[in-house]
C-alpha positions as CSV (number, residue, x, y, z in Angstrom):
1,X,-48.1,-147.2,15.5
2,X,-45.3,-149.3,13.8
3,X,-41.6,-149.2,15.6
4,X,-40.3,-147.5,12.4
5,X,-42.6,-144.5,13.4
6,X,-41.7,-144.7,17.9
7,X,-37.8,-144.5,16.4
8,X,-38.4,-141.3,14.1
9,X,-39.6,-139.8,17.4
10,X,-36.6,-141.0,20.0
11,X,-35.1,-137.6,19.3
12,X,-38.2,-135.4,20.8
13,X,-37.6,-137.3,24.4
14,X,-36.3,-136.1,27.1
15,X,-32.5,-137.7,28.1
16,X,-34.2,-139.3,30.6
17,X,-36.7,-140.7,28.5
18,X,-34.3,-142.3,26.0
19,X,-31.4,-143.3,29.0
20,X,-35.1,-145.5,29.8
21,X,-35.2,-147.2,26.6
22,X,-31.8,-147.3,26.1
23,X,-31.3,-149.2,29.5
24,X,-34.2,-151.4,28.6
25,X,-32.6,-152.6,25.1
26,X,-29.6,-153.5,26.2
27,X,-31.4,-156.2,28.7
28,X,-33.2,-157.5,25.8
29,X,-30.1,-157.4,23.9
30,X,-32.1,-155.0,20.9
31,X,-29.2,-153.5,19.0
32,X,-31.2,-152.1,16.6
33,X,-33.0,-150.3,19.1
34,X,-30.1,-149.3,21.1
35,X,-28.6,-148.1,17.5
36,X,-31.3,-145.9,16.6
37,X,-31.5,-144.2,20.6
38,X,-27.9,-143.5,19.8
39,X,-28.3,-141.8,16.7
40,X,-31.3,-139.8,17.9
41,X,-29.4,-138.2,20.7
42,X,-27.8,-135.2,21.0
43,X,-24.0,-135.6,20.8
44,X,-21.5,-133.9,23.4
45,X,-18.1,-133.5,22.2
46,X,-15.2,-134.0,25.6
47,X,-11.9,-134.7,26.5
48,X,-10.6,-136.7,29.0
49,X,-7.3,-137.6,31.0
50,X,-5.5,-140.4,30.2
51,X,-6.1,-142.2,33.0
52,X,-10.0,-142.0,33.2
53,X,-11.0,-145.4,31.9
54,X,-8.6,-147.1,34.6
55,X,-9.9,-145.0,37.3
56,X,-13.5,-146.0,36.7
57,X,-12.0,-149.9,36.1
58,X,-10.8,-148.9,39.8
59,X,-13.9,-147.7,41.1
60,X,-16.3,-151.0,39.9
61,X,-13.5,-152.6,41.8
62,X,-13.8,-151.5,44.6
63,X,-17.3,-151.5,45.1
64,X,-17.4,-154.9,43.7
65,X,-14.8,-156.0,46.1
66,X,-16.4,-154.6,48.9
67,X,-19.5,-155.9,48.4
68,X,-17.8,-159.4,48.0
69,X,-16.9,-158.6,51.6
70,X,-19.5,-158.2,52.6
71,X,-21.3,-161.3,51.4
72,X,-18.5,-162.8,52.9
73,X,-19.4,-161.5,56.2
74,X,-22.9,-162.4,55.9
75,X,-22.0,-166.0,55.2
76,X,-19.1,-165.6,58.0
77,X,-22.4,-164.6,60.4
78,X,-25.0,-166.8,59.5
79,X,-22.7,-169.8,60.3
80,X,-21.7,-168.5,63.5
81,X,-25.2,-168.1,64.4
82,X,-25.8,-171.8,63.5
83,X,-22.6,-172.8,65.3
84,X,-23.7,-171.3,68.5
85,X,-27.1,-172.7,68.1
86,X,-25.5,-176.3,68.0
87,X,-22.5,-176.2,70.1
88,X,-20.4,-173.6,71.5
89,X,-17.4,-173.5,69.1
90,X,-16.7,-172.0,65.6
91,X,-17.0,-174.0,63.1
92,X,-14.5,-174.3,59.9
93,X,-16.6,-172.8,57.4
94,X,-16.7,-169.5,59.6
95,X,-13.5,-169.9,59.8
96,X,-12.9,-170.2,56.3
97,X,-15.9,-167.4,54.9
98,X,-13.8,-165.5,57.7
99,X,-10.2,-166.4,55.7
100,X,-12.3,-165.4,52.5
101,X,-13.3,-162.3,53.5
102,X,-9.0,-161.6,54.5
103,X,-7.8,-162.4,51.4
104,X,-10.1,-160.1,48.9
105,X,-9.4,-157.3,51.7
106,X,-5.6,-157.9,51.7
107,X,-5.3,-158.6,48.3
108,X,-7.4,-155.7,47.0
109,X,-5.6,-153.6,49.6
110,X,-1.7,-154.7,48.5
111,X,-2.5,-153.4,44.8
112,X,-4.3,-150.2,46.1
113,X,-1.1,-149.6,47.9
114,X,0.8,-150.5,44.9
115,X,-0.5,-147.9,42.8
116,X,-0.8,-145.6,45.6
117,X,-4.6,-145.2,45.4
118,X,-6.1,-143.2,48.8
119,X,-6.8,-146.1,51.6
120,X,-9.7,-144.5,52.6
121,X,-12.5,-145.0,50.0
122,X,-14.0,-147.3,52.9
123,X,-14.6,-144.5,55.1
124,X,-15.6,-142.3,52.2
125,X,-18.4,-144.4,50.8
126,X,-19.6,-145.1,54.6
127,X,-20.3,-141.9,54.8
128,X,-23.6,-142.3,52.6
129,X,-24.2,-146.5,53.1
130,X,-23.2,-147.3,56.1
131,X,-21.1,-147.7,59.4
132,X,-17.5,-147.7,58.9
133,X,-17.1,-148.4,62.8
134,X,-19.3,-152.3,62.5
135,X,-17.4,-152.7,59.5
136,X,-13.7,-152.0,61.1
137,X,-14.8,-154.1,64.2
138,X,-16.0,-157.0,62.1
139,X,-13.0,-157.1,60.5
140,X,-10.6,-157.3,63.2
141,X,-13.1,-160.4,64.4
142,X,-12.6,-162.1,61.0
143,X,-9.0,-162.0,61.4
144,X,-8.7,-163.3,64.8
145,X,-11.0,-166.1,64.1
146,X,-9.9,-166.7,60.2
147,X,-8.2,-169.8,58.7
148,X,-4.6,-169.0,57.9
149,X,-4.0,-169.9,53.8
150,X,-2.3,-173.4,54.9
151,X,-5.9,-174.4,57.2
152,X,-8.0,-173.1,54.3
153,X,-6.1,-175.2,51.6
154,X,-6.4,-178.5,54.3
155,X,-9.8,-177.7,54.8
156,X,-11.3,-177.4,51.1
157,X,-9.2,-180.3,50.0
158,X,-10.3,-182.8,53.2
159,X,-13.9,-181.1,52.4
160,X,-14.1,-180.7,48.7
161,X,-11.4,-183.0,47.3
162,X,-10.1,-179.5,45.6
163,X,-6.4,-179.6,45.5
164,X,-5.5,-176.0,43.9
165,X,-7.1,-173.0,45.7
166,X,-6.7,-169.2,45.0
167,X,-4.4,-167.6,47.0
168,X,-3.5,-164.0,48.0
169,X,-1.2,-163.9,45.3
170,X,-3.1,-165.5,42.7
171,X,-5.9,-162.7,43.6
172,X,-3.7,-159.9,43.6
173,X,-2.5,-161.4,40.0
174,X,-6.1,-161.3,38.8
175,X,-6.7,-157.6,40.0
176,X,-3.8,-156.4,37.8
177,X,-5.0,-158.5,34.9
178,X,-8.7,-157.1,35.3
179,X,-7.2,-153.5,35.8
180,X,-4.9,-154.5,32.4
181,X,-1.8,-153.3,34.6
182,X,1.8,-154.9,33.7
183,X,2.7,-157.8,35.3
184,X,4.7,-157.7,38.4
């Protein structure tokens, strides 16, 4: 059986079927495939608000920024763990996965605030993934222990030899950019 003839039957699968196929082209990057799974499929005919495609924007945000976070605490625990194995002190890079970890929070959270978004999609979402209590408590560790922006700039230019590092405000600049919200 020849593709030409697997295409004239895309319409007779199931939506499941074809949302397979379909999600299988696009990681090969098979546009003729994904075409003809397109044109085989039933069509549904909506409306939608205005603001839809910014409020899913919004949503990949915020999962993306919390898991960010997240990696940030892993790296923020597994050199604690090697600190304490060594010597009995925190080292600078937990300090500054710790200061990483406070600016995406704070800089995700000051332009939730400014477009008056709910603060508590945290909570929400840890509901169905996990704790929001370790999370809260990890966080107010992080900030006790974290680099201020001033140590973190001293530290990756004495480390790395990197003189310009992203800030809270450069961060908060690239949100609204991603998000394609006016400038400031």
């Amino acid at each position: 059986m020849n593709i030409k003839n697997i295409r004239r039957n895309y319409d007779g699968l199931t939506m499941l079927e074809r949302l397979s196929l379909a999600d299988n082209a696009i990681a090969r990057g098979d546009e003729s495939e994904i075409t003809a799974i397109i044109a085989a499929s039933p069509k549904e005919s909506f409306r939608q608000v205005d603001y839809y495609d910014l409020m899913r924007e919004i949503k990949t945000f915020r999962l993306c920024n919390l898991i960010v976070r997240l990696g940030y605490i892993t790296h923020f625990d597994f050199f604690l763990r090697c600190d304490f194995e060594e010597k009995e002190e925190i080292s600078n890079d937990a300090k500054l996965a710790a200061y990483l970890y406070v600016r995406a929070t704070d800089s995700w959270k000051a332009v939730n605030d400014e477009l008056g978004l709910r603060p508590n999609f945290e909570e929400e979402l840890a509901e169905h993934l996990f704790a929001i209590e370790m999370l809260k408590m990890k966080e107010i560790l992080l900030r006790e222990i974290a680099f201020t922006e001033d140590e973190a700039r001293a530290f990756i230019k004495d480390k790395a030899g990197i003189e310009k590092m992203q800030t809270i405000e450069d961060e908060k600049k690239a949100i609204r950019e991603a998000l394609g919200l006016p400038e400031k």
